[in-house]
C-alpha positions as CSV (number, residue, x, y, z in Angstrom):
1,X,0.0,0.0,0.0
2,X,1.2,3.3,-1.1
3,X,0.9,6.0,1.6
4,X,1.2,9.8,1.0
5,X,1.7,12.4,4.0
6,X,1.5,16.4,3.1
7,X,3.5,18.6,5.5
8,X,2.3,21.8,6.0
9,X,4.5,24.7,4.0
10,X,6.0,22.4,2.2
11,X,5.7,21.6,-1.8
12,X,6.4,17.8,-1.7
13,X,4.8,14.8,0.4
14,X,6.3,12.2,1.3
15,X,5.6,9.0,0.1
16,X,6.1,5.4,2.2
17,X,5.2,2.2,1.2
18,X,4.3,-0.5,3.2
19,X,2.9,-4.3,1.8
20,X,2.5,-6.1,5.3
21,X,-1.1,-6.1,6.3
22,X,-0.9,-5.5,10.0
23,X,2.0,-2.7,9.5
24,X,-1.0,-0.9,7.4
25,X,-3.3,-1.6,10.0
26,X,-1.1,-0.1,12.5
27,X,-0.1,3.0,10.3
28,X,-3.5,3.7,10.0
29,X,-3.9,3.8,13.6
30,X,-1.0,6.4,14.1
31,X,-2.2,8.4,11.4
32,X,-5.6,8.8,13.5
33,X,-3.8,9.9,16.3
34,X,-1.5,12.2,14.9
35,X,-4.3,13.8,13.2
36,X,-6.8,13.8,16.2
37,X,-3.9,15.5,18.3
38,X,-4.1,12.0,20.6
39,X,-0.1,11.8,19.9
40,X,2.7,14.9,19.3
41,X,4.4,12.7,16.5
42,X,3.6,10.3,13.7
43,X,6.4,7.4,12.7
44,X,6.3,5.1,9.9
45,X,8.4,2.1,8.9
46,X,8.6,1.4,5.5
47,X,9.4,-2.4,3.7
48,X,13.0,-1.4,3.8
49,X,13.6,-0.5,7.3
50,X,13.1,3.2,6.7
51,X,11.6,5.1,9.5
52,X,9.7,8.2,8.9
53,X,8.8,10.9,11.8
54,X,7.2,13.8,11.4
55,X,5.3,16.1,14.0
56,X,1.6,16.1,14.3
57,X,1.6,20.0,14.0
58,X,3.0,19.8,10.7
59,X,0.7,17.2,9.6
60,X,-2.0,18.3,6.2
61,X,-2.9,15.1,5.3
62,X,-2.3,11.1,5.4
63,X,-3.8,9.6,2.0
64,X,-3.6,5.3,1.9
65,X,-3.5,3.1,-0.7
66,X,-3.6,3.9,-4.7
67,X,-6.2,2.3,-7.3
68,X,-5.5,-0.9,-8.3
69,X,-4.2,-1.2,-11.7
70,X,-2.7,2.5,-11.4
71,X,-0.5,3.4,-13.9
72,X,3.2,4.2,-13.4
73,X,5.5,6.1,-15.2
74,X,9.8,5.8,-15.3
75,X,12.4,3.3,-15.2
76,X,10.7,1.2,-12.7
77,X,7.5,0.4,-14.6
């Protein structure tokens, strides 16, 4: 599952992906509470062992997942 985060004041989003079922479960979750305010930071793990923390005040938005069948450009299609 592809997920997006937009930082407020900034241009770009970051983009982590994560396959494991219960890791998207549990992303979900922290995204919730990041966003309610419940928690001051949200961090990711991605499927290579990349970890991703950003603060929950700088949070705009956490989008999951990407239609199935979506088209990708580049090298890596």
């Amino acid at each position: 599952m592809e997920i997006r985060i937009g930082i407020q004041q900034s241009v770009r989003e970051l983009m982590v992906e994560i396959d494991d079922e219960k890791a998207q479960a549990k992303a979900k979750t922290a995204a919730e509470a990041a966003l309610t305010g419940k928690t001051e930071v949200l961090s990711l793990v991605d499927n290579r062992g990349r970890e991703v923390i950003i603060a929950s005040a700088k949070l705009a938005y956490v989008e999951f997942g990407a239609p199935e069948g979506a088209r990708k450009l580049g090298f890596g299609s």
